[in-house]
C-alpha positions, 0 to 999 in steps of 0.5 A: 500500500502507498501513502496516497491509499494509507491517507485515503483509507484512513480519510474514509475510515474517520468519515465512516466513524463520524458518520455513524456516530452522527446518526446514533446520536441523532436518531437516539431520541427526541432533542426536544426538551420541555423548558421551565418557559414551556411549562409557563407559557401564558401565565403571565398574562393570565396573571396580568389579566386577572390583576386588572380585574376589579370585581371578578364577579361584577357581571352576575350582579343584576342591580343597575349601576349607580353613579352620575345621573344622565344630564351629569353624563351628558354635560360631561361628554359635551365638555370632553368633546368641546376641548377638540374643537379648534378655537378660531380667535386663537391665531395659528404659528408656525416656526421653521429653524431650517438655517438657524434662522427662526421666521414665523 
């Protein structure tokens, strides 16, 4: 045997282990390992979901709910919606600082 085979046997021989050893360990079980995150998906929203809960029991109670009285309410609602109008005696500014240079 020369060299050039002895280097090609050994060559084929390596490659034949490794291979070997690669599909025992492969096909030797599942790699799939439950994590503690596994285990806990979804909790913490849960968790978080149920913090927020006032009255867990709140839809059962059949009694109406109390609290300001409908011309309260409306007065209310009307004000909200007022503080989005534009108020028109108010001029519009606009300030461009393109250069350094402030100009209205």
């Amino acid at each position: 045997m020369t060299k050039e085979e002895t280097m090609q046997t050994r060559c084929l021989a390596i490659t034949a282990i490794l291979s070997i050893l690669l599909l025992t360990f492969g096909c030797s079980g599942s790699p799939y390992r439950e994590t503690a995150l596994d285990k806990s998906w979804g909790r913490s929203l849960e968790a978080t979901q149920f913090a927020q809960m006032i009255d867990p029991d709140a839809g059962k109670d059949p009694a109406p709910v109390e609290g300001l009285d409908g011309r309260a309410s409306e007065t209310n609602v009307f004000k909200y919606l007022k503080s989005f109008e534009k108020d028109s005696n108010r001029p519009l500014r606009y300030e461009s600082t393109a250069g350094g240079k402030v100009s209205n």
